[in-house]
GURO-803974 format. One line per field, with one value per residue: residue in one letter; x, z, y of N, C-alpha, C in turn. Coordinates in steps of 0.001 Angstrom, whole numbers, plus 500000, padded with zeros to 6 digits. Layout:
REM GURO-803974
code	[A|...] $
nc1	[X|...] $
nc3	[Z|...] $
nc2	[Y|...] $
cac1	[X|...] $
cac3	[Z|...] $
cac2	[Y|...] $
cc1	[X|...] $
cc3	[Z|...] $
cc2	[Y|...] $
//
This chain:
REM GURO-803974
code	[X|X|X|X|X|X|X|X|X|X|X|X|X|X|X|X|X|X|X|X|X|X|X|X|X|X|X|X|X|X|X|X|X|X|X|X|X|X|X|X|X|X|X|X|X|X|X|X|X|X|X|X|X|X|X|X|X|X|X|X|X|X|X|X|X|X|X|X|X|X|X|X|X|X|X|X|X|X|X|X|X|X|X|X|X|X|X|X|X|X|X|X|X|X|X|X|X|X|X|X|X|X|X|X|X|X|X|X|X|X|X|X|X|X|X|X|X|X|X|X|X|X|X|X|X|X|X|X|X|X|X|X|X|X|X|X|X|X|X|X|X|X|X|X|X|X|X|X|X|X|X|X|X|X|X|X|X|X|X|X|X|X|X|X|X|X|X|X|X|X|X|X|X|X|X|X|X|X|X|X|X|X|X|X|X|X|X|X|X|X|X|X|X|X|X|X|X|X|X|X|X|X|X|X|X|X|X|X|X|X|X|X|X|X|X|X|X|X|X|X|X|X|X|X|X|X|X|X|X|X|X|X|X|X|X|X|X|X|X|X|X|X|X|X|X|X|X|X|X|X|X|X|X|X|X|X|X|X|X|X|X|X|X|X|X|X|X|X|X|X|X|X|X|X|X|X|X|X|X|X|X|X|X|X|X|X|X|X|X|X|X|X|X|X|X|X|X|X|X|X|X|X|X|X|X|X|X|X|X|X|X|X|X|X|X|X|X|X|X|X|X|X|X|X|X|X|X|X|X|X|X|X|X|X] $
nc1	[372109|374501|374832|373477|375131|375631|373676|375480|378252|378541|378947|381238|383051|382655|384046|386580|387617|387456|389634|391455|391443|392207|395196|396434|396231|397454|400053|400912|400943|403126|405294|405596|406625|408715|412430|413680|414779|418214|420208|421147|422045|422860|422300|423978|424016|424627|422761|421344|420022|421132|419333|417542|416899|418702|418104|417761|415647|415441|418434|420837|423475|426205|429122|429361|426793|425735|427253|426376|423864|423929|424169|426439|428574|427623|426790|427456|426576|427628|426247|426468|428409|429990|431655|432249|432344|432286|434140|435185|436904|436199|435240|435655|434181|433351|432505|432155|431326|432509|431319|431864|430211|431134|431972|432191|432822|433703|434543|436842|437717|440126|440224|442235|445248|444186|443271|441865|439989|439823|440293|439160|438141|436591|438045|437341|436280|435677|437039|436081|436973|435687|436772|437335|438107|440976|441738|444386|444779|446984|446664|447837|449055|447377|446743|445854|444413|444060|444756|443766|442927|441438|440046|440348|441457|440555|441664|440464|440988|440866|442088|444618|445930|448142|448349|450037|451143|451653|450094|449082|448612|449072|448691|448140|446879|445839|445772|446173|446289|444733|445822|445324|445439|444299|444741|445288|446210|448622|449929|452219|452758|453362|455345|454872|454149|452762|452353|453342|453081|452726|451604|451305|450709|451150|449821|449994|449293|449673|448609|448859|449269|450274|452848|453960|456242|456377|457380|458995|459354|457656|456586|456959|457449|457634|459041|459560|458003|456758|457004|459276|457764|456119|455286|456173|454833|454913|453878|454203|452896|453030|453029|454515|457114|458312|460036|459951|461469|462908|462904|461838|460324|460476|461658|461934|463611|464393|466841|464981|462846|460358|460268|460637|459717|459758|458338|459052|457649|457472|457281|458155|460760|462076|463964|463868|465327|466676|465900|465231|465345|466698|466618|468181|468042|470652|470923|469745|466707|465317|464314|464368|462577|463308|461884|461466|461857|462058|464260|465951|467150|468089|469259|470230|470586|469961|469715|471625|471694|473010|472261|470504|468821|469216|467437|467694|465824|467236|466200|466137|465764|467943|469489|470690|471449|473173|474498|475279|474294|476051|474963|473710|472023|471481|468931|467176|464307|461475] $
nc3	[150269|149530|151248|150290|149248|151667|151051|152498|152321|149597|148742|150208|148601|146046|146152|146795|144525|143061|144413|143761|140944|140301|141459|140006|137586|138335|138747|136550|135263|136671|136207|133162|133043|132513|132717|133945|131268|130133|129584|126349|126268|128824|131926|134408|137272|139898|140752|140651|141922|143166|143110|140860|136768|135573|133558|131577|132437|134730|136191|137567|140426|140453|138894|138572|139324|136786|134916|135214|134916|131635|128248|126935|124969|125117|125950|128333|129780|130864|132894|134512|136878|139272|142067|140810|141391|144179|146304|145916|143710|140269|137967|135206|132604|130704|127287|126699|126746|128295|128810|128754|128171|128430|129629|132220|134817|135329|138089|139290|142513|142956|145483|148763|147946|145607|142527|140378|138191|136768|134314|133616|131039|127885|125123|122885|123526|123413|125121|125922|127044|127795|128953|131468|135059|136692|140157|142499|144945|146874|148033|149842|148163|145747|142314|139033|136209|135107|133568|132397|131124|127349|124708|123161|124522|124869|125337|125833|126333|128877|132300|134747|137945|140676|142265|144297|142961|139412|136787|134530|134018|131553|131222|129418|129236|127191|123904|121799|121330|121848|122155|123014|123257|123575|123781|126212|130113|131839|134870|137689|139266|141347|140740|137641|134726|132125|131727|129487|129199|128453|128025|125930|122076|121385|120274|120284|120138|120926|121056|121143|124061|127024|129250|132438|135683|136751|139268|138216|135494|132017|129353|129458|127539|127322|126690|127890|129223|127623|124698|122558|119626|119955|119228|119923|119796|119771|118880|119106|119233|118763|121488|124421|127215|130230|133081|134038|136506|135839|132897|129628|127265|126737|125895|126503|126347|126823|126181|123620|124195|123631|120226|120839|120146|119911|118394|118033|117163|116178|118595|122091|124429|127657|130457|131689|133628|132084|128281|126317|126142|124787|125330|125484|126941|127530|125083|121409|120174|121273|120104|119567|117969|116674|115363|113760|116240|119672|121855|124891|127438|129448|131499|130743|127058|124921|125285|124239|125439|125970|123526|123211|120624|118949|116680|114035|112460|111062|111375|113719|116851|119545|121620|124311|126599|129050|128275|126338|125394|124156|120615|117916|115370|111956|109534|106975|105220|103967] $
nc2	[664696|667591|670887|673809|676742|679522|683216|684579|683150|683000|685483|686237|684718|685638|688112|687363|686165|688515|689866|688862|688428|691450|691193|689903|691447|693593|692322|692142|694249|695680|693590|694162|696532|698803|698662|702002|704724|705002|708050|709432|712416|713672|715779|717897|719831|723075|723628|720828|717298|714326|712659|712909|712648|713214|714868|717794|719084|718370|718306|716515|716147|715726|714484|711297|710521|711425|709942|707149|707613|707881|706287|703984|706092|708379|711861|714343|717125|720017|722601|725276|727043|724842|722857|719439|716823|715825|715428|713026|710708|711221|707984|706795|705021|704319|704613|708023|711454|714344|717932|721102|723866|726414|729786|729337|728110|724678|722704|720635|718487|716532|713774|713257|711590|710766|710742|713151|712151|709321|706151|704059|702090|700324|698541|699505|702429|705632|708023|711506|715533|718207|721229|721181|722253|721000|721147|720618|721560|721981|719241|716451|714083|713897|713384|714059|713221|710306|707692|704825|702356|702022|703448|705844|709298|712308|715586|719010|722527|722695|723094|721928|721846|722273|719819|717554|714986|714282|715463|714682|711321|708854|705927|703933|700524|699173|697734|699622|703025|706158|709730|713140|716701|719860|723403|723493|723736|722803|722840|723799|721632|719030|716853|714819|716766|716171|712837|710024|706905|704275|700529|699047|700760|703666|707047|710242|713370|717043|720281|723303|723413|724265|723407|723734|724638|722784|719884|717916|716183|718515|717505|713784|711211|707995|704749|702769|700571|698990|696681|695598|695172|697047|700551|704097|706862|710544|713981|717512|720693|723868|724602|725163|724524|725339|726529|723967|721732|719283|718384|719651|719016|715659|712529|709135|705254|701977|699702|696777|697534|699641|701682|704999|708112|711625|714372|718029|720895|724319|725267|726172|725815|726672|727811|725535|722966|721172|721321|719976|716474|713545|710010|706649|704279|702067|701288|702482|704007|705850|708988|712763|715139|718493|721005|723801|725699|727141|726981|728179|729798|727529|725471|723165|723039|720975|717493|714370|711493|708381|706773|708211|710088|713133|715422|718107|719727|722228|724936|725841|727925|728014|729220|731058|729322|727417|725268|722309|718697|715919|714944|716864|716009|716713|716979|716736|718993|717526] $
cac1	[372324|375142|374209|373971|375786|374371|374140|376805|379580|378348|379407|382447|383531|383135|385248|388189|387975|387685|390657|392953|392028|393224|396614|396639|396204|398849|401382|401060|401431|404392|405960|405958|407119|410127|412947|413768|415959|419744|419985|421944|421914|422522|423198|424515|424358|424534|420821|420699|420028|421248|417854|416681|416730|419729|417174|417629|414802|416104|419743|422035|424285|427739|429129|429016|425551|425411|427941|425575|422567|424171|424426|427833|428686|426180|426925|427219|426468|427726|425373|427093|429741|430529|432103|431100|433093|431701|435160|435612|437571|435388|435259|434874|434557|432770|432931|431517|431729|431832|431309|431680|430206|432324|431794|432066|433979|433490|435679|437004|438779|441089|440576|443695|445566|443597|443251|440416|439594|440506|439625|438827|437180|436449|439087|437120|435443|436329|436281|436155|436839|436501|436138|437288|439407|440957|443125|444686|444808|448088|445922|448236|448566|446668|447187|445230|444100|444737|444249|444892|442464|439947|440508|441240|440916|440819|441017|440439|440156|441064|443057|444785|447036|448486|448844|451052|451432|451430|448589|448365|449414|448353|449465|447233|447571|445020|447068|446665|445949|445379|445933|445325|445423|444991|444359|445435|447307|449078|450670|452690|452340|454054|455740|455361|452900|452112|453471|452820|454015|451507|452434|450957|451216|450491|449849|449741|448991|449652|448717|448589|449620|451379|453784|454645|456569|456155|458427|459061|459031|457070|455807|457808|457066|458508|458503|460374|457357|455923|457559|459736|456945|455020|455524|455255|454729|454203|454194|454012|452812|452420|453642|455093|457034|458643|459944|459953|462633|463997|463061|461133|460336|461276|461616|462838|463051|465401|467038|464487|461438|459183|461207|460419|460246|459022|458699|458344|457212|456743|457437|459097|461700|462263|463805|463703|466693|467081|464815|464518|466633|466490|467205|467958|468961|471262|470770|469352|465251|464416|464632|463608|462982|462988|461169|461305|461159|462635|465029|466359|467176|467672|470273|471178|469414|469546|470839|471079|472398|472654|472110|469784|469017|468618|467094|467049|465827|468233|465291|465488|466529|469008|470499|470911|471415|474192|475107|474496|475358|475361|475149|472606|472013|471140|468077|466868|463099|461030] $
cac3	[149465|149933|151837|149423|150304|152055|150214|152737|151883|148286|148827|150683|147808|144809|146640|146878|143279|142083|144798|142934|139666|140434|141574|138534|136785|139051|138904|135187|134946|137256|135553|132138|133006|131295|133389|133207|130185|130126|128553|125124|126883|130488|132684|136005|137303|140726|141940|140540|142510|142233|142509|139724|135976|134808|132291|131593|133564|136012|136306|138853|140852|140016|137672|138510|138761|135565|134142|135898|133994|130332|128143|126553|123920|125154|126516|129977|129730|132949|133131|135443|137900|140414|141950|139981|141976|145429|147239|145208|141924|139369|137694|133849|132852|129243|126334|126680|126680|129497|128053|129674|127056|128146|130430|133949|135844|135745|139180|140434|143770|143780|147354|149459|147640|144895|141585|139963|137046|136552|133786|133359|129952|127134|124093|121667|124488|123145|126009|125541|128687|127823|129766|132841|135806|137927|140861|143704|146157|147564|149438|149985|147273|144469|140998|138048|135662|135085|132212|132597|129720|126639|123123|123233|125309|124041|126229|125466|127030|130315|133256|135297|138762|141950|142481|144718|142225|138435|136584|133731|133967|130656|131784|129185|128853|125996|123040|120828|122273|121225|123563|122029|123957|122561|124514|127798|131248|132936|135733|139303|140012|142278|139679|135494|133845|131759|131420|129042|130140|127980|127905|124257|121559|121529|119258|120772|119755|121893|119978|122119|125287|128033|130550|132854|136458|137380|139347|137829|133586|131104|129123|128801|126476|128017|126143|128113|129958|126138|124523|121265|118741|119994|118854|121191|119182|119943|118328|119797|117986|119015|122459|125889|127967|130762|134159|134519|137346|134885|131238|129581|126387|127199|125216|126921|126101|126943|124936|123898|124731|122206|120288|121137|119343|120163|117013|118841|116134|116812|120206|123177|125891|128099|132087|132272|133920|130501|127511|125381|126142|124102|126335|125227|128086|127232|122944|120897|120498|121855|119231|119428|116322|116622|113983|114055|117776|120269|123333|125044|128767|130171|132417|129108|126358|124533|125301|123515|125978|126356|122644|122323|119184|118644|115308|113818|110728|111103|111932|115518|117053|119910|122151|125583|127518|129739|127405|125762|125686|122911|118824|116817|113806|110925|108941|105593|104926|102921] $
cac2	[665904|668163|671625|674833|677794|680599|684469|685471|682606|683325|686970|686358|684319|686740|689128|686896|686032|689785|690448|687412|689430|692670|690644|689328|692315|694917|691303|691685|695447|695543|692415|694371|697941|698655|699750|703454|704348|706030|709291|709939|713541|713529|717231|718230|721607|723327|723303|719550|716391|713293|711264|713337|711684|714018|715703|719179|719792|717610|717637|715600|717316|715219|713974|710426|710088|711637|709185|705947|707792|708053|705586|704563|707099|709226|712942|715079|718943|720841|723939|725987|727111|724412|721751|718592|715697|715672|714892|711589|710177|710839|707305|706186|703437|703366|705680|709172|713177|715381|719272|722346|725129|727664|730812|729191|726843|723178|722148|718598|719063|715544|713959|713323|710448|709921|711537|713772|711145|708010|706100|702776|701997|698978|698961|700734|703185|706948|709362|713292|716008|719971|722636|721143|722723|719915|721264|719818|722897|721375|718302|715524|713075|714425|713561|715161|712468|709050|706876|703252|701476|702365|703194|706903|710097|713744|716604|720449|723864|722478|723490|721012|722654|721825|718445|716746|714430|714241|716197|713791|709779|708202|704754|702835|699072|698616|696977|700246|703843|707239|710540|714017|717444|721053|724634|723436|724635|721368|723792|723781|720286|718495|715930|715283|717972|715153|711541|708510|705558|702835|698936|699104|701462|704896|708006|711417|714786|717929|721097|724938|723143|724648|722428|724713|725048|721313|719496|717163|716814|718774|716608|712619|709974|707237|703417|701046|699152|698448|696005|696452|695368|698078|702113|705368|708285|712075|715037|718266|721500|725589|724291|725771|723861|726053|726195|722646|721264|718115|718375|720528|718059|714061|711302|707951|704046|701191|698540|695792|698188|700311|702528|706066|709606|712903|715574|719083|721888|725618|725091|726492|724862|727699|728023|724370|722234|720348|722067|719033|715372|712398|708803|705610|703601|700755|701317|703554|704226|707404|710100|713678|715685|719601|721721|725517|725644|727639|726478|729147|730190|726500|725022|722575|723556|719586|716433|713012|710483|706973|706136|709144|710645|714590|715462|719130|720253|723503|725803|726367|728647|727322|730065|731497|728361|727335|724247|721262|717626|714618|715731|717224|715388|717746|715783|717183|719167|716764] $
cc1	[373290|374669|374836|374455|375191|374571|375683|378208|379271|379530|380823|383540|383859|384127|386413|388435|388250|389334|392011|393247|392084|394418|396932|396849|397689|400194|401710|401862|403190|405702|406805|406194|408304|410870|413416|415479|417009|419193|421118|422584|421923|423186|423460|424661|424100|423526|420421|420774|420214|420498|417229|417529|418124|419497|418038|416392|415129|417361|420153|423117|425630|427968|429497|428176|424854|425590|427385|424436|422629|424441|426066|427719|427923|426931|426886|427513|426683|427235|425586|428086|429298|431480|431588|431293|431984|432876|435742|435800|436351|435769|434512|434938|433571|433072|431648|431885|431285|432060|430751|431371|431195|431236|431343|433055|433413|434687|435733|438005|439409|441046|442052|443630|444868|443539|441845|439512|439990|439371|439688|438085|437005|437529|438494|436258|436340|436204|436797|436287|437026|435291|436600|438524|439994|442259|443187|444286|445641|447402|446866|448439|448256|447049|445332|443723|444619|443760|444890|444349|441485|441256|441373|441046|441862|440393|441209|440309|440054|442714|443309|446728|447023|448564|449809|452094|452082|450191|448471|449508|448539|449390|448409|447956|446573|445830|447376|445800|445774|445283|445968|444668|445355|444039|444056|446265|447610|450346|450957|452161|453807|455054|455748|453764|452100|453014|452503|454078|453438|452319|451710|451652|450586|450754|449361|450368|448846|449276|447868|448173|450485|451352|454329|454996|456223|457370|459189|459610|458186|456024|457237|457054|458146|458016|458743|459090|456192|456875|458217|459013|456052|455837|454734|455546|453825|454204|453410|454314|452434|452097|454317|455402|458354|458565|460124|461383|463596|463623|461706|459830|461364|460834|462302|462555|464477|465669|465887|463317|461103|459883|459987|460244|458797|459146|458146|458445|456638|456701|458375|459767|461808|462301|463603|465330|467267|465509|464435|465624|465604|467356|467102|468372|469280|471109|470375|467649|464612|464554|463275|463973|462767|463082|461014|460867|462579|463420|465971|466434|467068|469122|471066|470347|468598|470484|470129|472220|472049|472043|470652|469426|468199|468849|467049|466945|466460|467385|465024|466011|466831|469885|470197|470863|472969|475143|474253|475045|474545|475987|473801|472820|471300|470011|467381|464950|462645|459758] $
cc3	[150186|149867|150875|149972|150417|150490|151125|151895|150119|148180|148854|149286|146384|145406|146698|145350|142703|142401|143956|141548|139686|140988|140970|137813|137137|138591|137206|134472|135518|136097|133963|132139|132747|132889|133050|132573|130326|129428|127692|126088|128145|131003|134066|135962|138939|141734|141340|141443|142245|142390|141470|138654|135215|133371|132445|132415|134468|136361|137608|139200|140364|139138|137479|138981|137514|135059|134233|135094|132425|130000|127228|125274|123925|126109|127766|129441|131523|132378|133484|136561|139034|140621|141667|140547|143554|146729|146776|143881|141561|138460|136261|133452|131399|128301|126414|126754|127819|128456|129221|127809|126952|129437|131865|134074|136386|136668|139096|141098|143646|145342|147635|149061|146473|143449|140957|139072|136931|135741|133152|132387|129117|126035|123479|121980|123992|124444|125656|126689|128187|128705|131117|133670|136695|138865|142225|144684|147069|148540|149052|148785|146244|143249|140140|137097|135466|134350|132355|131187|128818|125330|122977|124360|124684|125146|125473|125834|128599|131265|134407|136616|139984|142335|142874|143615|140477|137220|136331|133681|132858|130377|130451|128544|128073|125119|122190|121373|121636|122425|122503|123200|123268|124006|125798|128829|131784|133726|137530|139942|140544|141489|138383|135258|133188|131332|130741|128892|129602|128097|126269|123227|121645|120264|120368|120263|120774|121267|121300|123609|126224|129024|131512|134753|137482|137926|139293|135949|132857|130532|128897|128430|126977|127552|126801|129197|128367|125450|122747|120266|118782|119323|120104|120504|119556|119273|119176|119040|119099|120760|123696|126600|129004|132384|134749|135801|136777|133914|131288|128667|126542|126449|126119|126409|126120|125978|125037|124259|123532|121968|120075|120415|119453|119469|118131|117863|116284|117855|120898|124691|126710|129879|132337|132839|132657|129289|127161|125468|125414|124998|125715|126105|127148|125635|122680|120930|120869|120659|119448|118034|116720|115352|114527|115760|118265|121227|123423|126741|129891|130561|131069|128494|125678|125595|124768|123982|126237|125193|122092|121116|119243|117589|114811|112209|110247|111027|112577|115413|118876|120600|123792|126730|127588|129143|126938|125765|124530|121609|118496|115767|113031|110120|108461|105817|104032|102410] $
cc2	[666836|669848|672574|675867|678933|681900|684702|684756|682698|685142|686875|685778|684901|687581|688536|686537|687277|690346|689817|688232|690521|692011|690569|690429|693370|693806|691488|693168|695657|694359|693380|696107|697999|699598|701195|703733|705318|707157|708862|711299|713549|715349|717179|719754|722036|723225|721862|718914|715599|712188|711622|712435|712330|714297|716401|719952|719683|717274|717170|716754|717153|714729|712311|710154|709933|710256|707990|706395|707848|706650|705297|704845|708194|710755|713440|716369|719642|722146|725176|726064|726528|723616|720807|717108|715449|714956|713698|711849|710439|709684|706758|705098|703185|704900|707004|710796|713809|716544|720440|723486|726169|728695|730580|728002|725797|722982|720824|719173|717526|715155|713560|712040|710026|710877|712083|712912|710785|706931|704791|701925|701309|699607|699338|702141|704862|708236|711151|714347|717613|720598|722008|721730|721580|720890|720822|720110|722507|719911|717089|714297|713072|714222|713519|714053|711157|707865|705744|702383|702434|702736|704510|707885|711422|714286|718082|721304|723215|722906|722452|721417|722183|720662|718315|715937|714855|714956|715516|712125|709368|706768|703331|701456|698282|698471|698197|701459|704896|708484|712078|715233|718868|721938|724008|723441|722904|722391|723339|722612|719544|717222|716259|716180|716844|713993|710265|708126|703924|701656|698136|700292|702374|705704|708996|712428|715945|719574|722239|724228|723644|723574|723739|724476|723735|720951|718888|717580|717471|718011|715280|712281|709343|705583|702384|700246|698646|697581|696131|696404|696506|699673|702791|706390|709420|712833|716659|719632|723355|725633|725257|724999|725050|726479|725136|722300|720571|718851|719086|719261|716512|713046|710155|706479|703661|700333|697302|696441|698959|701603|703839|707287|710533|713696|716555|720518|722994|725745|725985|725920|726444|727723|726623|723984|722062|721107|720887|717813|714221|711210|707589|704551|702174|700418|702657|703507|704940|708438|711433|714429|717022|720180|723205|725919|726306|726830|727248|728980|728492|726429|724501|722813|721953|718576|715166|712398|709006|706056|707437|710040|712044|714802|716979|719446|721617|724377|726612|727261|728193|728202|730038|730441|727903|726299|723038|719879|716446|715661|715828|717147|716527|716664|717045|717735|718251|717434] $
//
């Protein structure tokens, strides 16, 4: 007969079975806990942290933690006056909204060499940016924004100054693009105020923009790394471009590249080298159109060289500048 077991190894033995099922039980709970979910709504604000959940109760301090806690298409609320960067690119990379309400100062300081935002995003990824200040503070390097992919990007009610560089590079090489700017400073930068440069097609909208005291261009539109099936269209409305070193207003595109044209409406050239030039290197394809717009007080006031085309609807008004170069085509109100 085989020997029965005592009370103790009786004992000892329920306890390892009860311990297996509580394993069982915690392995099961654990197993099925959901990981924790993005916000729609994400904030950042001065007294936030960025291990917190970027509630509103709980905001994050930067704004890429935020942007790691939202989901895409989903929102960022800045709260209050600070800096929101932390010395580094802020980095996008899917479709979403930063928002400044208004009555304080959302900062990004640009580190040395690198730009304030840069934006890396899926082709139908929409991104949104108001209220923000980006400035350089002369540090080495610095450029503003920088758009390389995604579907579109709208900015508003932002201020964008000092840069070494470029404020705005909208370099995108998504096949079809859009770019759209209203009530904002692109000032005293070290290069172009703002420059697109896509290897697709573009559409852009500039409306109560100031270019101002850059050293570079104003604003260009520039087609020749897009290829001639493609289009680069701007239009530019209730405008300031002024001070600039080259051009105030720039259109460019080569032969065999994406033909070009800049409409500039209600606008002002003013104190630039060149107010407003049209470029076609090696053909024609660049065309600027002026609509009731000023150009006044510039080194040249137009020019349409190199197959360039200057358009006026006999509107402007067209004085106090040192000269001009090319023809201004006369083209009918419709």
């Amino acid at each position: 007969m085989s020997a029965q077991p005592t009370l103790g190894q009786l004992g000892a033995f329920l306890k390892l079975i009860a311990a297996f099922a509580v394993g069982l039980a915690l392995a099961g709970v654990v197993s099925t806990a959901p990981a924790q979910a993005q916000n729609q709504h994400s904030f950042v604000a001065s007294f936030g942290n960025d291990a917190n959940a970027c509630t509103l109760a709980a905001p994050c301090r930067h704004l890429q933690a935020a942007l790691a806690a939202t989901i895409s298409g989903g929102e960022i609320a800045i709260l209050d006056t600070a800096g929101y960067n932390g010395g580094t690119t802020v980095t996008i990379t899917k479709a979403v909204s930063i928002v400044n309400p208004g009555g304080f100062e959302a900062a990004i300081a640009p580190p040395s060499f690198g730009a304030g935002i840069i934006i890396n995003a899926g082709t139908n990824d929409a991104i949104s940016l108001r209220g923000l200040s980006i400035d350089g503070g002369g540090v080495a390097g610095t450029g503003g924004i920088a758009f390389n992919t995604g579907a579109s990007l709208t900015l508003e009610n932002c201020i964008i100054r000092h840069m070494a560089t470029d404020g705005i590079d909208f370099e995108s090489t998504t096949a079809t693009s859009a770019f759209t700017v209203s009530n904002t400073l692109v000032a005293d930068n070290g290069g172009r105020g703002i420059y697109l440069i896509p290897a697709g097609s573009i559409t852009a909208v500039f409306n109560r923009v100031e270019v101002n005291n850059n050293g570079n261009h104003g604003i260009a539109v520039d087609g020749q790394f897009s290829a001639g099936s493609n289009t680069v269209n701007a239009t530019v409305s209730d405008s300031v471009a002024a001070g600039n070193i080259e051009f105030g207003f720039y259109a460019f595109t080569q032969s065999g590249n994406a033909p070009t044209s800049l409409t500039v409406s209600h606008s002002i050239a003013a104190n630039n080298g060149t107010g407003v030039r049209a470029e076609g290197l090696g053909g024609t394809g660049a065309t600027v159109r002026l609509a009731n717009s000023t150009v006044t007080g510039n080194v040249i006031g137009w020019q349409a060289v190199s197959g360039g085309v200057m358009d006026s609807y006999g509107d402007n008004y067209i004085d106090g500048n040192e000269g001009n170069t090319g023809s201004l085509t006369s083209i009918s109100k419709q």
